[in-house]
N, C-alpha and C positions, 0 to 999 in steps of 0.2 A: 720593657719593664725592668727599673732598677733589681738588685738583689734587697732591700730592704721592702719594697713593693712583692716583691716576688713572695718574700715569706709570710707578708700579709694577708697575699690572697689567699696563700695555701691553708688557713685559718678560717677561712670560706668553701663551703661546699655548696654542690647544687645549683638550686634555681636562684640562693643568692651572691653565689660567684658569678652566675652567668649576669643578674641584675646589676654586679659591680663593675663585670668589665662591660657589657654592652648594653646597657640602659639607655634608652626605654626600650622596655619588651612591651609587648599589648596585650593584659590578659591573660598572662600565661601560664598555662595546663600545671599540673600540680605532677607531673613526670616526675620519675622515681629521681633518687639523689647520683648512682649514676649516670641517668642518661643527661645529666646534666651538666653534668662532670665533662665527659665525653663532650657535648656540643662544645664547651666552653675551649678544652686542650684542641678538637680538631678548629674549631675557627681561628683561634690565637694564633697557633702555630701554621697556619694556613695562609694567613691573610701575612705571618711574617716572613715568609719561604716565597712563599707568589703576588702578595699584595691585592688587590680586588680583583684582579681578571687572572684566569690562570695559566689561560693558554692561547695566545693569538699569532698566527702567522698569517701573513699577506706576501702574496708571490706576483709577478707580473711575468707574465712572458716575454722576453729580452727580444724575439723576435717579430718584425711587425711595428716595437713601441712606438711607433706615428700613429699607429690605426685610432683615429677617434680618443684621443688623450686628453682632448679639451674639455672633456665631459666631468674628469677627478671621480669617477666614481668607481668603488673597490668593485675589482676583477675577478680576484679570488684572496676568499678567506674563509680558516678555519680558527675557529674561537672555541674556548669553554670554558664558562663561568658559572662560579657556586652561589646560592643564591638565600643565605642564613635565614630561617622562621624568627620572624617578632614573637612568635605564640609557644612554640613547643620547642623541645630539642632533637630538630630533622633540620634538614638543607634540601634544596633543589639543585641537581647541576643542569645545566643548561647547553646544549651544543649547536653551533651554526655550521654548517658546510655550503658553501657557497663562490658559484663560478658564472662571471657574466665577461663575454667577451664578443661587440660589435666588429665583424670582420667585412669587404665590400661588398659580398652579396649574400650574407646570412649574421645570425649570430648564436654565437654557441653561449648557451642559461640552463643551471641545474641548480639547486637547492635545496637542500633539507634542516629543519629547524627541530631536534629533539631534545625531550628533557627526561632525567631520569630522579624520583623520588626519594631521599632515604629518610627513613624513619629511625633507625640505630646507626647514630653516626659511630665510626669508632675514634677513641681515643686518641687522635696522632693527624701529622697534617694529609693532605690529599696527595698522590700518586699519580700523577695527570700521565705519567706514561702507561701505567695499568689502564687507570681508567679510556685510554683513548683504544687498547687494544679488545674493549667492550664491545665497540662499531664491526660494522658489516662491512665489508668492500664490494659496494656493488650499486645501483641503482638508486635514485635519493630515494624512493616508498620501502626500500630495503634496511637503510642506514641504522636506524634507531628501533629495531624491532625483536630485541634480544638482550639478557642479563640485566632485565628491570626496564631497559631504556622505551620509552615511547612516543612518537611522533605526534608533534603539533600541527604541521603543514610542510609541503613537499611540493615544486613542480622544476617541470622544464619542457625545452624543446625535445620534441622526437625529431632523431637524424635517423633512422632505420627506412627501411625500404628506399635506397636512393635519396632521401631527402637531404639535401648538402647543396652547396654549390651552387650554378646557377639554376637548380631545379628546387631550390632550397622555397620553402614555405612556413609560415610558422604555425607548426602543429604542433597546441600546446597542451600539456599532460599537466595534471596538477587534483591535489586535493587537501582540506583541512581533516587529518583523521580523530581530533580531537572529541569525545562525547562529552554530554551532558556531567556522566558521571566523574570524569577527568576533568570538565572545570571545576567543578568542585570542592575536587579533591584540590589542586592544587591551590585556590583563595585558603581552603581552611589548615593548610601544610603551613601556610604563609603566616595568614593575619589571624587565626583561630575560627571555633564554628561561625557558623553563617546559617541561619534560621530561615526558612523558605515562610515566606508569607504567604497568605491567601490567595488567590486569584481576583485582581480587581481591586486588591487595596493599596493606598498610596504607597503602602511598602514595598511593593511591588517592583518599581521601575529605582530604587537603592540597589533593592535586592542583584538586579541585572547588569547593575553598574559595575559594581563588585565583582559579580564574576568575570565581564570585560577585562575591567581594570586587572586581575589576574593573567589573564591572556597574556594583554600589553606590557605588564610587565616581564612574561619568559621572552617576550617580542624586544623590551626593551635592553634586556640582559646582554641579547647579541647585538647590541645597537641599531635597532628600528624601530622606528616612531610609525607607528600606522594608528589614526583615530578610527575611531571605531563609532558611528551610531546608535544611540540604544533607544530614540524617538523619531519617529517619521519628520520630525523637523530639523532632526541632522543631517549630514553630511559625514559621507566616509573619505578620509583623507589617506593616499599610502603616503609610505614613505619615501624621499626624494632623492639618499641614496643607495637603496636595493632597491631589484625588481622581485618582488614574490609574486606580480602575474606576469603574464606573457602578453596578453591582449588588453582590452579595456573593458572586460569585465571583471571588478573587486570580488570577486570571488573568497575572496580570505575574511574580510568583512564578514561576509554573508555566512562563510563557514563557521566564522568562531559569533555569530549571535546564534547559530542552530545549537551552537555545544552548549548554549551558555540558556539555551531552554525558547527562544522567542527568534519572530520575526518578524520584520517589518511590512507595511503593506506594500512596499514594489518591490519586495526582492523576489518574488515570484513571477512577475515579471522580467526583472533582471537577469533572473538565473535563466530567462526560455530565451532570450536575446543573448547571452553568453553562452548558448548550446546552440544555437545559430549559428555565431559568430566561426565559432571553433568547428562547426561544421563544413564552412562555405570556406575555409582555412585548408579543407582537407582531413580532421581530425575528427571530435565527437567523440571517443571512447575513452577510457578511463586505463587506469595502469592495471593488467593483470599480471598474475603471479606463473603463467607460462613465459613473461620475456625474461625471466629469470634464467632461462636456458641461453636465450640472445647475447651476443657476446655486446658487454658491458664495458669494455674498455676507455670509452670515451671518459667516464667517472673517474 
């Protein structure tokens, strides 16, 4: 922004400085004339300090680099991206941590996808080193579960009890901790309300799209394309390069249409063949909050 621009805007307050500089808004809530203020100085200067992503590093393990290279798909990466409302003046931040790495006879996979809400942005640009010191150090169901932050989906391999090596198995841990009342929140963070329709009216299957389409977007933020079903005549497509399952049940699919209020008619099905699957693996059980105690250093 020129200095002649500059003093122009400041001539503008509000929802119509925020319309000057990043129009089109959708809709947008009638928010006090600070909090508008505030969106506007923290995106500007945000997106002019860090640019659209705020924080991405990718590491490779130097040792091993022959193992399975052919594949080009990310190892380990931790991302965090902000993610500006068309409707109100809040942001979504977004966080990926994520580690995949095929070795010859196991492979080491953990990942957690959290996002955290703000509704009072403040005045100024982002802090990506505060903000990263928000995170937990410890298990991916642990990561995102403190100072606002909360978890979309989380899995990985268990390596405990001997599981390594050539005794290694894939005993996969995983879940979407998303609710009904959390996709919601974050479509109307985003794009503004969203009016629940009737049961059984053609508004109905919009309605479900949208909350998806919110999903996929905190999905897209850290660069994953996962389609998502919202009719028994879709198909769920993951994405080609993360693994957010371990096995061949879509389970994250099937997570985020439960948050998002509905289900299809095979995924109950699906989910009793994925509890199978994960049994006849060795596994079956879900993450409790006693392996907290477990030493977690693998993470």
């Amino acid at each position: 922004m020129t200095p002649a621009n500059s003093s122009a805007k400041t001539e503008l307050q509000g929802l119509k400085l925020a319309n000057d500089l990043f129009a089109p808004l959708l809709n947008p809530i009638a928010g006090t004339q600070s909090a508008w203020n505030n969106y506007s100085i923290n995106r500007l200067r945000t997106t002019i300090e860090n640019g659209t992503l705020l924080s991405k590093s990718s590491e490779e393990d130097e040792e091993d680099e022959d193992e399975y290279d052919e594949d080009n798909m990310p190892r380990s990466v931790d991302s965090f991206v902000r993610i500006y409302s068309l409707a109100s003046p809040t942001y979504i931040d977004v966080h990926l941590r994520y580690y995949c790495r095929p070795r010859y006879s196991e492979v080491e996979w953990f990942y957690t996808l959290g996002y955290k809400i703000q509704r009072r942005p403040p005045g100024k640009a982002a802090n990506v080193s505060a903000i990263k010191k928000e995170f937990i150090e410890g298990p991916p169901p642990i990561v995102h579960t403190r100072n606002g932050w909360q978890t979309l989906c989380w899995g990985y391999f268990d390596d405990s009890n001997g599981n390594y090596g050539s005794n290694w198995r894939c005993i996969e841990l995983g879940e979407v901790e998303m609710n009904q009342e959390g996709a919601v929140d974050v479509y109307e963070t985003l794009f503004g309300e969203l009016e629940k329709p009737a049961i059984g009216s053609k508004a109905e299957l919009a309605y479900r799209r949208s909350l998806v389409r919110g999903m996929r977007l905190l999905l897209a933020a850290a660069g994953i394309s996962y389609e998502v079903a919202c009719t028994n005549d879709e198909m769920d497509r993951r994405p080609r390069d993360y693994m957010l399952e371990g096995l061949s049940d879509k389970w994250v699919a099937r997570g985020i249409r439960n948050a998002c209020g509905f289900q299809l008619k095979r995924d109950a099905e699906e989910a009793r063949k994925g509890a199978q699957k994960r049994e006849e693996q060795g596994g079956g059980h879900m993450y409790s909050e006693d392996e907290d105690d477990e030493d977690d250093s693998s993470f």
